[in-house]
VEXVOTI-243402 format. One record per residue (C-alpha): x, y, z. Coordinates in steps of 0.05 Angstrom, whole numbers, padded with zeros to 5 digits, always signed. Layout:
! VEXVOTI-243402
XYZ ...
! end
This chain:
! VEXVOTI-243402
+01392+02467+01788 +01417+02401+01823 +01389+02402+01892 +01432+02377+01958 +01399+02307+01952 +01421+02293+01879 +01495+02323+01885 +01497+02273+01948 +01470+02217+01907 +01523+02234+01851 +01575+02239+01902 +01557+02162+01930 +01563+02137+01866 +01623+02175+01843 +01661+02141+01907 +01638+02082+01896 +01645+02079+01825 +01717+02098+01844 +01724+02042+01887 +01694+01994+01847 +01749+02012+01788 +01806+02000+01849 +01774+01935+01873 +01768+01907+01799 +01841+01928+01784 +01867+01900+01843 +01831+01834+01839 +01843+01820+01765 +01907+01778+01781 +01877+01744+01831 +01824+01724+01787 +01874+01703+01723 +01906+01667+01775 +01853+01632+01801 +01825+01611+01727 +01893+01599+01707 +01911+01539+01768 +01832+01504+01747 +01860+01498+01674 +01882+01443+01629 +01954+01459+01588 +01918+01456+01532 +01860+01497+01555 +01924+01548+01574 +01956+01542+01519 +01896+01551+01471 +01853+01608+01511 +01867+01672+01537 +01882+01693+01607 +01816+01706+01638 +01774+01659+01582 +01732+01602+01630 +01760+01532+01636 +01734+01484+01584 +01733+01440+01643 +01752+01450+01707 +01805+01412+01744 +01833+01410+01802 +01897+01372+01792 +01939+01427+01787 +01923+01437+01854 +01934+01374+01882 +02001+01375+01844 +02027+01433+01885 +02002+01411+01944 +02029+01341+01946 +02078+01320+01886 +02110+01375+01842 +02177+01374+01845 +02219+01432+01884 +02288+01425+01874 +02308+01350+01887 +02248+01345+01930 +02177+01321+01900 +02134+01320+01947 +02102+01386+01935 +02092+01451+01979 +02059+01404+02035 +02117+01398+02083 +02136+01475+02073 +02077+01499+02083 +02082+01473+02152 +02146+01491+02159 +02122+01563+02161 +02072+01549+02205 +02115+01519+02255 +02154+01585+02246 +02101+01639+02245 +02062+01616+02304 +02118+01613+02354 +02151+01684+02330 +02082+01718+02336 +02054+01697+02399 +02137+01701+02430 +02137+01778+02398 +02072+01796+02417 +02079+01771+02492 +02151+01809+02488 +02121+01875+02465 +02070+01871+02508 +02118+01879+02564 +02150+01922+02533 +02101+01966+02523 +02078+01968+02589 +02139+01978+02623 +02150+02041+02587 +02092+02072+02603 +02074+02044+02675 +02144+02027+02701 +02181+02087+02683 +02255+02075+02698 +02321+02129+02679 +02336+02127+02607 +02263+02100+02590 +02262+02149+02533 +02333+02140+02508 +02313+02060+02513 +02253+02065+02466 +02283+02115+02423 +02336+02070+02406 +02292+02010+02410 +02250+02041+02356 +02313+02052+02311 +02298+01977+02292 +02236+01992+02255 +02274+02025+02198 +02329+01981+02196 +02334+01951+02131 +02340+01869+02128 +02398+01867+02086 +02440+01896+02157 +02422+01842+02199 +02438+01788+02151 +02513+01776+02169 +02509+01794+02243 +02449+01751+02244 +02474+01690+02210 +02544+01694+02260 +02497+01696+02323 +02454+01633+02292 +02520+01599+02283 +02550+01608+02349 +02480+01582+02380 +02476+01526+02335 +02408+01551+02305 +02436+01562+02238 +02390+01518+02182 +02337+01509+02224 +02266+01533+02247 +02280+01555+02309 +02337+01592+02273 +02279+01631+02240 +02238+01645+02296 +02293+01678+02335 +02308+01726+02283 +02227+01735+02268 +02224+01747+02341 +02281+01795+02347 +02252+01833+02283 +02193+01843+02302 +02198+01876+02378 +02203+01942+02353 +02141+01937+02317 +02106+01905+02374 +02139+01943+02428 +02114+02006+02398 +02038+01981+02379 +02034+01967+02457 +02071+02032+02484 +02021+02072+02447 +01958+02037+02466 +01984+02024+02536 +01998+02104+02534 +01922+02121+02539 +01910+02072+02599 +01890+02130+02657 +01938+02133+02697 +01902+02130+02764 +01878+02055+02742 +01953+02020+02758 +01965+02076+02813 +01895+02051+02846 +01927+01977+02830 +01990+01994+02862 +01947+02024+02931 +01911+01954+02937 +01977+01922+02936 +01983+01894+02862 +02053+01883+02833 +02090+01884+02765 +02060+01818+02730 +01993+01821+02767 +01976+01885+02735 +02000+01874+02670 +01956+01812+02674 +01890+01818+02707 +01885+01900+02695 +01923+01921+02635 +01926+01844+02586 +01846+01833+02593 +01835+01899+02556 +01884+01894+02499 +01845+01859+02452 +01848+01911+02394 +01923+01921+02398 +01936+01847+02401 +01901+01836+02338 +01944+01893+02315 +02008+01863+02333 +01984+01793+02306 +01956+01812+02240 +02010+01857+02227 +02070+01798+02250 +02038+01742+02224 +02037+01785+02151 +02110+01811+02157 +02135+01729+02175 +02094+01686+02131 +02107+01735+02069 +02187+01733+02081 +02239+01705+02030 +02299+01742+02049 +02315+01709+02114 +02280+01653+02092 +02329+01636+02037 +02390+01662+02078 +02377+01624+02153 +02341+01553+02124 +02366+01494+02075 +02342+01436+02050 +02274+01415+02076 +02267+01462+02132 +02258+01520+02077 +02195+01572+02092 +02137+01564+02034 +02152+01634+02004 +02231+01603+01991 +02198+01535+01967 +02151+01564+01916 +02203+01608+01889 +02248+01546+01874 +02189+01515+01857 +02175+01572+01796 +02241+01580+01785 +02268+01513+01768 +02225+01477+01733 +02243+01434+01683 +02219+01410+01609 +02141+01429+01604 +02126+01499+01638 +02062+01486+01679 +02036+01555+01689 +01958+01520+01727 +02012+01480+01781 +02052+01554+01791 +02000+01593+01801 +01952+01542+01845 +02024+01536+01890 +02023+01617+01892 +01936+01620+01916 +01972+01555+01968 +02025+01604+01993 +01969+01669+02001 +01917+01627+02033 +01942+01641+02102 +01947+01714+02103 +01886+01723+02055 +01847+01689+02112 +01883+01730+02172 +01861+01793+02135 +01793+01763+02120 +01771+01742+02190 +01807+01800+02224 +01820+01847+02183 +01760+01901+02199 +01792+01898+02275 +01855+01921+02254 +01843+01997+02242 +01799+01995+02302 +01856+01967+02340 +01910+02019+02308 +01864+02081+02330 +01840+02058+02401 +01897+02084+02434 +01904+02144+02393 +01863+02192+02449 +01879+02185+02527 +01834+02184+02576 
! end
């Protein structure tokens, strides 16, 4: 008979072995990838996808980076990349800030029609892209914002408050009530709460917000191709020009070293603080 240790032992290594199987499949691409952007053409062209470099090179790379040619443009994934950058950062800390608010005012500041407010304020989170597009693009116009990035971060902005706006209602939902009230007795008001009471303890759900933002922005194409042109195109539009039309030799090491390029930033978000954002996602889940 298998006693309770062994069934727990076989148990361990059935997860694991599980997981393993998940992590390998998952990982796979990202490993051809990886082989593929360190390769020669010919080492490409005479090998198969996951055989080791005859010699490793880092060209490719540099390629993407600073001189393959997107569209009429040559100078390589550089200048978009910071393109995005100039776009993500704005929209997340604007949209974080924003919900923030948000959040607290619906659960501290409790005004008529609260609930009506957030109900239809949380309508946004399952609104497709595709039926903001025109609306969008007529608002952008009639600002003068239309082409540009801080075309982009107003929409990425506007997008994104129902997300953020209801991260922070429910965290801020499990604040005890009896901490603003005792606020409000001393003689606190609106923004001094919200920032020396409520803001220093929202670490996890800021991580939240920014993780989850900074994600849903840099990994955009649709408004990305719709509200930019020319050389003030996000990386995700960039490298799909940049894939898409090439011309005369395919270089398959230069596309997929461009692809790793334009997943570095959110492979590192996840990396550094990713193992937060669960723990930020359940810490308001109980009140009190």
């Amino acid at each position: 008979m298998v006693n309770q240790g062994q069934s727990s032992i076989f148990s361990r290594l059935a997860v694991y072995g599980a997981l393993s199987l998940a992590a390998l499949y998952f990982l796979t691409p990202l490993f051809v990838m990886l082989l593929t952007s360190l390769k020669t053409l010919e080492d490409i062209r005479s090998g198969s996808l996951v055989s080791w470099p005859e010699e490793i090179t880092f060209e490719a790379w540099q390629m993407a980076w600073t001189s393959a040619c997107i569209g009429v443009d040559c100078g390589g994934l550089k200048g978009y990349f910071w393109n995005s950058i100039s776009m993500v950062v704005p929209a997340v800390v604007i949209s974080t800030m924003i919900g923030a608010i948000n959040g607290y005012v619906l659960t501290q500041w409790r005004f008529r029609g609260s609930d009506v407010f957030f109900a239809l304020l949380l309508i946004g989170c399952f609104i497709p892209f595709q039926v903001v597009l025109l609306p969008m693009a007529r608002t952008l116009g009639f600002l003068g914002l239309a082409g540009s990035i801080p075309g982009l971060i107003l929409v990425h902005t506007v997008y994104g408050l129902a997300f953020t706006t209801l991260f922070f209602r429910n965290f801020y939902i499990a604040v005890p009530d009896e901490l603003v009230k005792a606020a409000r007795i001393d003689g606190a008001g609106f923004f001094t709460i919200f920032w020396r009471i409520l803001l220093p303890i929202s670490g996890p759900i800021i991580v939240v917000s920014v993780i989850w933002q900074f994600t849903q922005i840099w990994n955009d194409f649709l408004f990305g191709v719709v509200y930019s042109a020319g050389d003030k195109q996000p990386i995700t539009v960039a490298l799909n020009n940049l894939v898409n039309t090439s011309t005369g030799i395919k270089r398959y090491n230069v596309d997929m070293a461009a692809a790793i390029i334009a997943a570095l930033p959110t492979l590192f978000v996840y990396f550094v603080a990713g193992k937060y954002f669960v723990r930020g996602l359940t810490a308001g889940s109980v009140k009190g």
